[in-house]
N, C-alpha and C positions, 0 to 999 in steps of 0.2 A: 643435308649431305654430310656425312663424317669425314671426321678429319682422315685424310689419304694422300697418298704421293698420285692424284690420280686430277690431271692439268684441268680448269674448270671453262667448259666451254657457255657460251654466249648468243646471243642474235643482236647486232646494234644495227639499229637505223643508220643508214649511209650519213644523212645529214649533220648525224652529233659526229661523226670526225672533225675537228677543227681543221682548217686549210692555212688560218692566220693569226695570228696572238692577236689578243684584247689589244688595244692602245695602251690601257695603263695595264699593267703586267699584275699588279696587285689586284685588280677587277676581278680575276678568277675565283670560280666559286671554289669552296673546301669543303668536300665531307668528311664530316671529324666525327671518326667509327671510337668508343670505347671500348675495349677489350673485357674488361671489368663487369661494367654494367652490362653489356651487350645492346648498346644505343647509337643510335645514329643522330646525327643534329646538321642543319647547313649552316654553315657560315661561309665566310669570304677568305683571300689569301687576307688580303690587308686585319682582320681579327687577329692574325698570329701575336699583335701585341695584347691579346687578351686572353690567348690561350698560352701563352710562354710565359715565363715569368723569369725572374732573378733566378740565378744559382742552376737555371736549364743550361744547355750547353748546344746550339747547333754546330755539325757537324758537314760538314760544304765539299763538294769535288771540286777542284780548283783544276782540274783539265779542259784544255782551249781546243773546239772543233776547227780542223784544220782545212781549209779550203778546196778539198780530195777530191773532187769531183772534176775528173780530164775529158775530155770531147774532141777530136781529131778526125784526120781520114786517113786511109793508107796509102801511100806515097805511089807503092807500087799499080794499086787497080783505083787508087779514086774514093772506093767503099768508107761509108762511115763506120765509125770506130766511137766505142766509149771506155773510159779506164777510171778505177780507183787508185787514189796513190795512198799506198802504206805507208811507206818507211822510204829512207835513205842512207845513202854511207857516205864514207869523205869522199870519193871517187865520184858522186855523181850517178850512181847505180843504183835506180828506182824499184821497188820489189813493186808491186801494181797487179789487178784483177783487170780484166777487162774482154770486152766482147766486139765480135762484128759476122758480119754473114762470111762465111769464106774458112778456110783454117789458115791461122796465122802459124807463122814456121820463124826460127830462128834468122836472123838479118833482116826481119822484116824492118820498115823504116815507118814510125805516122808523124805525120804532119801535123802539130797539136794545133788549137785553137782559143785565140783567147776571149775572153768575158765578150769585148767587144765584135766578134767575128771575123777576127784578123788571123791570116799564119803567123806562127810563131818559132818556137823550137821542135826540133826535132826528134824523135824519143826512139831509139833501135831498142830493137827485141835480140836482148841476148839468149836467155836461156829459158824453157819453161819448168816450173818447179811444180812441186804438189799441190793439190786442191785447187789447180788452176790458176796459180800466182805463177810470174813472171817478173825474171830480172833484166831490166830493160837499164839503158844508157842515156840521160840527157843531155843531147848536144849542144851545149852553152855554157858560158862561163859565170851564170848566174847560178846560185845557191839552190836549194829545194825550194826554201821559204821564198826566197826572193821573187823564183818563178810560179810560183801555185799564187801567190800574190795575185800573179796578171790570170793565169792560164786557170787556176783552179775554181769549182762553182762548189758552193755550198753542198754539201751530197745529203738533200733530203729525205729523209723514207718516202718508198714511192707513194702510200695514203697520202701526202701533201701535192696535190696538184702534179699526180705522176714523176715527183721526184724533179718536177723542175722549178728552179731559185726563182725569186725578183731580187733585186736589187735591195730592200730591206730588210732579206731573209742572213745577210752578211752581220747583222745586227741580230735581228730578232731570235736568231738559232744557236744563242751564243750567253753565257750566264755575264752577270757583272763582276763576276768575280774570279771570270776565267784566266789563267796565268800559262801555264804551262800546255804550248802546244802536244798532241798525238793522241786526238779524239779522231775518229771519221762519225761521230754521232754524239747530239750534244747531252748533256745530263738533265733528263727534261723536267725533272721537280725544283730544281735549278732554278728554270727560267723561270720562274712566279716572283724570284725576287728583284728587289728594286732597290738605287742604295737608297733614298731616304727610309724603307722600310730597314733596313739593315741598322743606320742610325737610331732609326726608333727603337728599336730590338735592346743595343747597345744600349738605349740611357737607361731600358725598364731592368739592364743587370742581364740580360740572356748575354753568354756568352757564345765565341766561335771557334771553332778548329778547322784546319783544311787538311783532307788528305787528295791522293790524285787516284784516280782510275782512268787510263782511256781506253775509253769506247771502243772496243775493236769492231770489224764487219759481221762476228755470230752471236752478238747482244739479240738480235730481236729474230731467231732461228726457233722455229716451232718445232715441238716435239713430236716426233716422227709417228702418226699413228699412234699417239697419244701413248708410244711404248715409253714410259721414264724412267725404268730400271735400267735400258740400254741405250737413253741417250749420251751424246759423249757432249760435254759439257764443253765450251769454248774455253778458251784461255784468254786473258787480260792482263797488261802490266797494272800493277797498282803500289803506291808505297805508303805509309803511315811514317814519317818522322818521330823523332823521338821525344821532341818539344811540344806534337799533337799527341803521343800518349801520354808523355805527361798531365796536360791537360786535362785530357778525359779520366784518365787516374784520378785525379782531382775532384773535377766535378762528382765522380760517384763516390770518393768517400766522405766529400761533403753533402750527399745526400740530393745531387742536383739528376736530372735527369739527362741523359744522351740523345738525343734526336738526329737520327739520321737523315738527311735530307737527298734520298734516293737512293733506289736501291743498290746504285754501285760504291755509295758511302758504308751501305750496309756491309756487299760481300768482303770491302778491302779491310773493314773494323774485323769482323767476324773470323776473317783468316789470320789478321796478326793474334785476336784472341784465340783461335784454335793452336795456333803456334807457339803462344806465352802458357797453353793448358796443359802442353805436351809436356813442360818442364814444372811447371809448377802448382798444377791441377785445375780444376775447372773454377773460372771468376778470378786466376791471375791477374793480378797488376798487368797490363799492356806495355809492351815495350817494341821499339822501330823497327820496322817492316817493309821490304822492298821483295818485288821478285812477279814472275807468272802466278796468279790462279786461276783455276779451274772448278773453286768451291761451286757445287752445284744444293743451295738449301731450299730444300723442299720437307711438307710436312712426312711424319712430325719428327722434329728437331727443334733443339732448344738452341733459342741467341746466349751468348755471353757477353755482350759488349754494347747492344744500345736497349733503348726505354720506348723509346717512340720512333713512329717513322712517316716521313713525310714522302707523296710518291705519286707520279700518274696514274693513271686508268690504264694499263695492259691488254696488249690483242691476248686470246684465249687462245689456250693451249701451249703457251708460251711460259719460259721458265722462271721472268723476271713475274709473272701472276703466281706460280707456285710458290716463289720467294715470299709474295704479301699474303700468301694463303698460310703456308705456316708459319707467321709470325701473328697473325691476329685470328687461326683459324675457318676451317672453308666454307662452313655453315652462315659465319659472321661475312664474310667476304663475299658470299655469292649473296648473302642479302644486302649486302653494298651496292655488287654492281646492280643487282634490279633496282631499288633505289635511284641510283644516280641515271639511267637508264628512263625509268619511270618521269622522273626529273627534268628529262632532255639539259646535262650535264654535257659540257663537250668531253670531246674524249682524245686521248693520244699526244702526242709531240706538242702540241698549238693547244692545246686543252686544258680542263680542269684539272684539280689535286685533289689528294687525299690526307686525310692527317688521323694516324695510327693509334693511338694512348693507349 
């Protein structure tokens, strides 16, 4: 198949979905695709100390999945109710998606519900805004964080067990090295690591940098009809400090390599390089980066800013698989997923990795 902006579809056995992370998080297999050569090889996460070396540079999302997932009823008829929570402001005015059988209308009132199956606070439907977001009002003198604490659940992609948590999913869907809440979805090439793996990394000389991307709700939004000229590409906070491109500055003109470690380490590197190109031509020194993007890379398109990339399995037709198609090519990429497929590789959130070179 040549290289095209043309989304790469699939057949997976139901059963390679993962439902639940390995025990040890390093256990996961890695297929580590050459670019170069055009070779595929298996190894493990835990190999990364023998695929990495001194002077590499991993690169980490350091965005913390936020507990979003709301469960209520409505006050008024009884009916159940489910809701994502977005955002917040100082006022206690929740911006939130959410559904239930019925049409909900402004002053509506639900009765949230916590972890345990207790009433709790009460959340009014102030206004409805576009794309079917709503600014609601939560009734309590508790904080967002404070309350998503009790009342919030993990908000799994539905392929996990229909989208619903256990109680180890508070952990497991979550990186080590998570910092900065305002994910609704965690950064899943992330979760493979571990910290003594990270220590290990650390004594063999690989270096780290963190930037943030969260996850917003149109990360895993399939291309409509497979049209990808007229898809509209989601928007994501993400930021690159100044002291993480310095870094990366560094390690390439010391000749070390960039490794991205998922794809939304890639889009937020690639947009502050698209941004440092505009001023000072393409392969600019990188310099700090905050703001919306919308970068949608698909082949073919050249990266500016990383070497390698570390990354899950992707559902097809989706835009975060066109991202891995044009950065290692779609020929090499569809002979990947048969491969790992053939393999019986898990696949998805709870799944195996991939490592790009």
């Amino acid at each position: 198949m040549p290289d095209s902006a043309t989304p790469l579809q699939y057949d997976l056995p139901k059963e390679l979905i993962a439902q639940e992370p390995l025990s040890n998080r390093v256990d996961a297999r890695l297929l580590v695709v050459d670019r170069k050569r055009g070779t595929i090889e298996h190894h493990h996460v835990r190999d990364l100390t023998e695929l990495l070396g001194a002077g590499d540079r991993l690169v980490l999302n350091d965005t913390r999945v936020v507990p979003a997932q709301l469960v209520g009823r409505r006050l008024e008829t009884g009916g159940r109710w489910q809701g994502l929570f977005l955002s917040a402001d100082e006022q206690n005015h929740w911006r939130i998606v959410c559904k239930t059988r019925g049409r909900l209308k402004a002053g509506d009132a639900i009765v949230l519900v916590d972890r345990d199956g207790r009433d709790a606070d009460k959340l009014w439907l102030l206004e409805r805004h576009d794309s079917g977001q709503w600014l609601a009002h939560l009734d309590s003198d508790r904080t967002a964080d404070e309350a998503l604490a009790t009342l919030g659940r993990v908000p799994l992609p539905h392929y996990i067990r229909g989208g619903q948590m256990v109680d180890s999913d508070l952990e497991s869907y979550q990186t080590v090295f998570a910092r900065k809440p305002g994910a609704v979805a965690a950064p899943t090439a992330g979760l493979h690591f571990t910290k003594p793996l990270l220590e290990s990394l650390d004594h063999l000389g690989v270096q780290f940098s963190a930037v943030t991307l969260h996850v917003g709700l149109g990360t895993f939004r399939p291309i409509a009809d497979g049209d990808v000229e007229n898809h509209k590409m989601h928007s994501e906070w993400c930021e690159l400090s100044q002291t993480a491109a310095d870094e990366i500055n560094q390690t390439r003109q010391d000749g070390g390599r960039v490794v991205a470690v998922g794809t939304t380490c890639v889009r937020t590197l690639e947009t502050a390089a698209r941004a440092a190109a505009k001023t000072g031509g393409e392969r600019s020194p990188l310099a700090a980066w905050a703001g919306s993007t919308d970068l949608f890379l698909r082949p073919p398109c050249d990266f500016l800013a990383i070497d390698a990339l570390m990354t899950n399995f992707h559902f097809p037709g989706t835009t975060l698989l066109l991202l891995v198609e044009a950065f290692a090519g779609s020929d090499l990429i569809k002979k990947a997923y048969e491969t790992a497929i053939e393999e019986r590789y898990r696949f998805y959130s709870y799944g195996d990795a991939m490592l790009i070179v």
